[in-house]
C-alpha positions in Angstrom: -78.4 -33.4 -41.5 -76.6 -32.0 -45.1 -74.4 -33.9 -46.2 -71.3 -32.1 -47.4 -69.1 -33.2 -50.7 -65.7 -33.3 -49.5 -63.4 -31.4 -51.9 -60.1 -31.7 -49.4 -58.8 -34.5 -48.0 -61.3 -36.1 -45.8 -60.6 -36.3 -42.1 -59.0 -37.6 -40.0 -55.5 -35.7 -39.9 -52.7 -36.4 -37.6 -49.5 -34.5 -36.8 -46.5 -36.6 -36.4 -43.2 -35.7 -35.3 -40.8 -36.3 -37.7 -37.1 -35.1 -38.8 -36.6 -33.8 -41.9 -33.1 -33.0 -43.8 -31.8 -32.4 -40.4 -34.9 -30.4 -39.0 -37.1 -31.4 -36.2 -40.6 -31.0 -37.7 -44.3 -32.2 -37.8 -46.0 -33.5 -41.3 -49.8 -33.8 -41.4 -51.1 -36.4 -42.9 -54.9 -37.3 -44.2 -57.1 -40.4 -44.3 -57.7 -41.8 -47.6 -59.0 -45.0 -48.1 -56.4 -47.7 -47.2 -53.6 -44.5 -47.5 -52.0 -41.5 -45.1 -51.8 -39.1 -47.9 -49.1 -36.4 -46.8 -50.4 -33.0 -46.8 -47.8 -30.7 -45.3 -44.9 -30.7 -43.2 -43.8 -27.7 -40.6 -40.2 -27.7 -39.4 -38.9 -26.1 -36.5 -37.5 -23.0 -38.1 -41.4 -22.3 -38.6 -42.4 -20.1 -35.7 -44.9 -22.8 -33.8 -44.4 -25.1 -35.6 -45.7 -27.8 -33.2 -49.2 -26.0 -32.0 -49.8 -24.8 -35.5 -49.3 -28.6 -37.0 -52.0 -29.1 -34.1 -54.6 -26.5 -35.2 -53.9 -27.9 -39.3 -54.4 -31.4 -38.0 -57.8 -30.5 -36.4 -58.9 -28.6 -39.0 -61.4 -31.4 -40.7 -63.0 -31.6 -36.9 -63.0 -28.1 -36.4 -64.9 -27.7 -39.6 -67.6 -30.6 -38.9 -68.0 -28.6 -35.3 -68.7 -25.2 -36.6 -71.0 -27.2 -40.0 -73.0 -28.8 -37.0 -73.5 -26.0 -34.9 -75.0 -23.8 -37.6 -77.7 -26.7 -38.0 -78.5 -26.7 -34.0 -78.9 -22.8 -34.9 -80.9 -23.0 -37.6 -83.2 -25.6 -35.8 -83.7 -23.3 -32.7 -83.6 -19.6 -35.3 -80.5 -18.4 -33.0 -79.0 -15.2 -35.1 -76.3 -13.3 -33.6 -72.5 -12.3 -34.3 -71.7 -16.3 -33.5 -73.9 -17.5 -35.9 -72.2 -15.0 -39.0 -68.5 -16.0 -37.7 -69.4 -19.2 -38.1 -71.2 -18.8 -41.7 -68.3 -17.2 -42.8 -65.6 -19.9 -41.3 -67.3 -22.7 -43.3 -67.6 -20.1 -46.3 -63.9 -19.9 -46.2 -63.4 -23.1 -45.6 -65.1 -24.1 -48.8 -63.3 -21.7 -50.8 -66.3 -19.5 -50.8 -64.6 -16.0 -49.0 
């Protein structure tokens, strides 16, 4: 498998609920090392705030997910309009779009 340097904040992430200056919110925070670096906080004057804390939180999976199924399609020569979506998720995922 290719192994991937890590230029963000490796995974995983977690949204917590939190309150902030008098907001109800959710801050994301990273693994690492020994730390939770905080990497961004929604509040609830965002419009889904909640289920898009979610989606950022997962986003460090997500990635792995969509790294490892382009290997199973490059093992097995699958080509299709999958195959480019996902090609072009990691590629903006990696600052590459």
């Amino acid at each position: 498998m290719k192994t991937h340097t890590h230029t963000h904040t490796q995974g995983p992430w977690k949204a917590h609920a939190a309150y902030f200056f008098g907001r109800d919110s959710f801050q994301i925070t990273g693994t690492n090392g020994d730390s939770s670096p905080f990497l961004c906080r929604l509040t609830d004057d965002t419009p889904n705030f909640e289920a898009n804390a979610r989606l950022i939180a997962a986003a460090p999976d997500l990635l792995q997910v969509a790294r490892d199924f382009l290997l199973l399609a490059a093992l097995h020569d699958w080509e299709g309009a999958a195959i480019d979506f996902a090609k072009a998720t990691v590629s903006k995922a990696e600052g590459n779009a």
